[in-house]
C-alpha positions in Angstrom: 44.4 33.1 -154.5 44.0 35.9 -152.2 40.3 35.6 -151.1 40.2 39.8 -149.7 41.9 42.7 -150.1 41.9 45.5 -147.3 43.3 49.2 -148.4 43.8 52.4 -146.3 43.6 56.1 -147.6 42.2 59.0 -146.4 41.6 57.4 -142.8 38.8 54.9 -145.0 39.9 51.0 -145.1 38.2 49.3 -148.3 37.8 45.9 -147.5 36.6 43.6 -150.5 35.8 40.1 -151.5 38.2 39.4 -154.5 36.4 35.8 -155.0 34.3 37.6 -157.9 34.6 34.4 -160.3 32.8 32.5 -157.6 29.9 35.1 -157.1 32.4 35.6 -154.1 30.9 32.3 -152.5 32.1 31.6 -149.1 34.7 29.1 -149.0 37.0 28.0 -146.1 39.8 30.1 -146.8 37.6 33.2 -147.4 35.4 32.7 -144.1 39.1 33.0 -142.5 40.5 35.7 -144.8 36.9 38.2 -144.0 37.1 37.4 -140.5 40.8 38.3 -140.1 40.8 41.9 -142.6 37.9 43.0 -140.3 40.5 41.7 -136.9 43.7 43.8 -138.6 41.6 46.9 -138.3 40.1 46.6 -135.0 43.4 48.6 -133.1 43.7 50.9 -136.3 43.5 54.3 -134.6 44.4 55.8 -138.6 41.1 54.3 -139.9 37.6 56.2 -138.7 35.2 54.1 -141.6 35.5 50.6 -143.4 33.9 50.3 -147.0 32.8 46.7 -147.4 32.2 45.0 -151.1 32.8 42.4 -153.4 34.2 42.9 -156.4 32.5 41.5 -159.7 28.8 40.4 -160.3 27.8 39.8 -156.8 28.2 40.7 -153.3 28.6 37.4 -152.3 26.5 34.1 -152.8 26.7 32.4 -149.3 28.5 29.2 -148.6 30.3 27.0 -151.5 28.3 24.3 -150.7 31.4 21.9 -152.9 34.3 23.8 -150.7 32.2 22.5 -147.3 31.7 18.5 -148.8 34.3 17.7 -146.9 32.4 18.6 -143.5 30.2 16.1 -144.0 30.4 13.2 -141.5 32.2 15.7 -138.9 30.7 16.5 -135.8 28.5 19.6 -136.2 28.8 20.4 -132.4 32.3 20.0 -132.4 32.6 22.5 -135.5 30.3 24.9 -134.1 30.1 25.0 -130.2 33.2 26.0 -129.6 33.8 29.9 -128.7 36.8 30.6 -130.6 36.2 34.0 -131.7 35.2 35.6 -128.1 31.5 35.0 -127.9 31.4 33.5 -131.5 32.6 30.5 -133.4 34.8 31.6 -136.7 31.1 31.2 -138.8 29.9 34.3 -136.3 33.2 36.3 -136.8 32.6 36.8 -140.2 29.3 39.3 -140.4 30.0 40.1 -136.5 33.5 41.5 -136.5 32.0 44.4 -138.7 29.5 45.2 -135.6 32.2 44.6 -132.9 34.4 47.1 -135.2 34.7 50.4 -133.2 34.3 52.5 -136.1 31.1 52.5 -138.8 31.2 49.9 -141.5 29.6 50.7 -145.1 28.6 47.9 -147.0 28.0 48.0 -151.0 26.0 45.7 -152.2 25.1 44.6 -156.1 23.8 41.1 -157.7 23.2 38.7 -154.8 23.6 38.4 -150.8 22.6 34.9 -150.2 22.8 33.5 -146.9 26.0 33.6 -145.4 26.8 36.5 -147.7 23.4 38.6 -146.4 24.5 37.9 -142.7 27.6 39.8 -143.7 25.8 42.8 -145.0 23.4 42.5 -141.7 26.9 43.5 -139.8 27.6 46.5 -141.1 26.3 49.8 -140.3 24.5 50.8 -143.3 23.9 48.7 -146.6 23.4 50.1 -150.1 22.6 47.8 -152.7 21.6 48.0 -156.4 18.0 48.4 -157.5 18.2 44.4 -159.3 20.2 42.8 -156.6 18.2 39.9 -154.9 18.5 38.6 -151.1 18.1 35.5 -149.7 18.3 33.3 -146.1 18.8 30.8 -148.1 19.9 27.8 -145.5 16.6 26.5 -145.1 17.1 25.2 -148.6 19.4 23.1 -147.2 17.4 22.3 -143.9 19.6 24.0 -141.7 19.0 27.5 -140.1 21.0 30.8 -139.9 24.0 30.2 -138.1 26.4 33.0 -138.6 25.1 35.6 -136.3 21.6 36.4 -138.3 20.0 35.9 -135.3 22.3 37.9 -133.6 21.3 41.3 -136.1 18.1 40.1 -137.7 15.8 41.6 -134.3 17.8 44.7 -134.8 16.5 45.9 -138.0 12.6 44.4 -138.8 9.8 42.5 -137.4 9.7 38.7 -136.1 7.2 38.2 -138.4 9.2 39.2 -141.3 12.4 37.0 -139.6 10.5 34.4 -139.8 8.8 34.3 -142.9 12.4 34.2 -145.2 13.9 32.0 -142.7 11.2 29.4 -143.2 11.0 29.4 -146.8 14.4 30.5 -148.0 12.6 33.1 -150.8 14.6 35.6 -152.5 13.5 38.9 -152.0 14.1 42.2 -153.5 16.3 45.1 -152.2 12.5 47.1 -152.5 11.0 44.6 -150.0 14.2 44.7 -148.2 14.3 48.2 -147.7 10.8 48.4 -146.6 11.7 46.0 -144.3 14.7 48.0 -142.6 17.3 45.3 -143.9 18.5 48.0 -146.4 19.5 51.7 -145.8 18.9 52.6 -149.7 18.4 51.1 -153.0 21.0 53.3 -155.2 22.7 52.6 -158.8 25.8 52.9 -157.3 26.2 51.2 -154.0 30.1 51.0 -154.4 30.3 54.9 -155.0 27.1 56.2 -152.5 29.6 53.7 -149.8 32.6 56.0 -150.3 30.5 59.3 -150.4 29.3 58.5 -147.2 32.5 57.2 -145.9 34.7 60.5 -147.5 31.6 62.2 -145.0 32.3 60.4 -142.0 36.1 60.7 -142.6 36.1 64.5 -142.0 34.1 64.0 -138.7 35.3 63.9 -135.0 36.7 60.1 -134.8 36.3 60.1 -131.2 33.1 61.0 -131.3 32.0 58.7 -134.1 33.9 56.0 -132.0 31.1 56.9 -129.7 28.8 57.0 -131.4 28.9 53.2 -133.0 29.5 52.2 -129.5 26.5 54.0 -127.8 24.1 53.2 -130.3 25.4 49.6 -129.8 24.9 49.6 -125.9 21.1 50.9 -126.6 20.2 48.3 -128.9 21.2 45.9 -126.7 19.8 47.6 -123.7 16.6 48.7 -124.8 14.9 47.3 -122.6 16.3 49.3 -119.7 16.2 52.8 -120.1 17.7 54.0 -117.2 20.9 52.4 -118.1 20.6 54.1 -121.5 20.5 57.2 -120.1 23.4 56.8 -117.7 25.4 55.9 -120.8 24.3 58.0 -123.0 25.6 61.2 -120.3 29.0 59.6 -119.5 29.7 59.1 -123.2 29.0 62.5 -123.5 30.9 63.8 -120.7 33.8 61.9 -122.0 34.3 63.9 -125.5 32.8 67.2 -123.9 35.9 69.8 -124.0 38.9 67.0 -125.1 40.9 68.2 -128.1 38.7 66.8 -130.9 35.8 68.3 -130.0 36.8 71.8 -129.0 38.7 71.3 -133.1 35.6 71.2 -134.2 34.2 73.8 -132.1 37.2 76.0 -133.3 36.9 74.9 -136.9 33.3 75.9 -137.2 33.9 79.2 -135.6 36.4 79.3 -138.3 34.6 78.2 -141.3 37.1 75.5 -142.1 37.5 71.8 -142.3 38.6 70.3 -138.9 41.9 68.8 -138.7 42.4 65.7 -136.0 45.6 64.6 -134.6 
């Protein structure tokens, strides 16, 4: 059974969980399956915005904890140290290859996003979930911690004190708390169709300079703490799409009261 399913139109690549019988809960074959749709698009020039959901009741549960019984009594370290995804192990890969993605990623979000299945959200760009949908990081209810790249996002987007409070007690939360926590963008009836508004937006944009955008943004977070080199980058990004042939389109379309056209 396929475990995703990626389509392209209109420049936007939906990419969605097709495990919807299983709450889309994370199984081996689907951690591999996420990690390699978000890989196929990473040297798509066509596609300027990725739409991420699950299809059915949920977003996506977290693990299948009966899928992973056949971990136990394997070494953990040799699982899990291992860099086999550049700086990440394939666990990492699945919610980081939608940050590492040069292009925005949209994720929709309705019924649950449990552990590994919340990390996922935490990749992408912005996250709109349904007013009832409940989040979770759940593996402490296991007695384990986050280990696919929460850590990684989680200091992006709220407080330490928040962090640590759901990562010590696992407690669900709503998307409510969660937005006023900065780990949702919006709480809307329709996640699935506010995603491809948004995306149809984002589509009609410059794509080098949204490519530049993600990226900038990206190098500030993780530079924050140095703001000269922030600045630097910020004014060679700039001087880059400055007067190249997408942005004098725009430039030209504007002038023109039309809809840019990109080649």
């Amino acid at each position: 059974m396929a475990r995703v399913s990626v389509e392209i139109e209109n420049h936007i690549a939906r990419v969605t969980l097709t495990r919807g019988d299983k709450m889309n809960a994370l199984d081996p074959e689907m951690l591999s399956a996420i990690a390699e749709a978000g890989e196929s698009l990473m040297e798509n020039d066509d596609v300027r915005v990725v739409v991420l959901s699950g299809e059915g009741k949920a977003f996506c549960a977290g693990l299948d904890i009966m899928s992973f019984g056949a971990m136990a009594g394997k070494d953990a370290g040799d699982m899990l140290l291992p860099r086999t995804h550049g700086n990440a192990n394939l666990f990492q890969q699945v919610p980081l290859v939608w940050r590492k993605l040069p292009v925005p990623v949209i994720c929709a979000i309705q019924g649950v996003a449990y552990g590994g299945g919340f990390q996922i959200a935490l990749g992408a760009d912005v996250r709109f979930a349904a007013p009832d949908t409940k989040m979770s990081i759940m593996e402490m209810k296991w007695g384990i911690v986050p280990d696919m790249g929460g850590m990684a996002l989680l200091p992006h987007l709220t407080r330490s004190d928040v962090i640590r409070k759901l990562t010590y007690t696992a407690q669900s939360f709503s998307v409510a708390q969660a937005a006023e926590w900065g780990l949702v963008t919006e709480v809307v009836e329709d996640p699935l169709g506010a995603a491809m508004a948004l995306a149809e937006e984002i589509a009609t944009k410059s794509p080098s300079a949204i490519r530049a955008a993600k990226a900038l943004i990206g190098f500030a977070e993780t530079h924050q703490h140095d703001e000269d080199a922030v600045l630097l980058e910020e004014s060679r990004v700039q001087a880059e799409l400055m007067g190249k042939p997408h942005q004098m389109e725009v430039i030209a379309a504007n002038l023109q009261k039309r809809a840019p056209v990109f080649k």
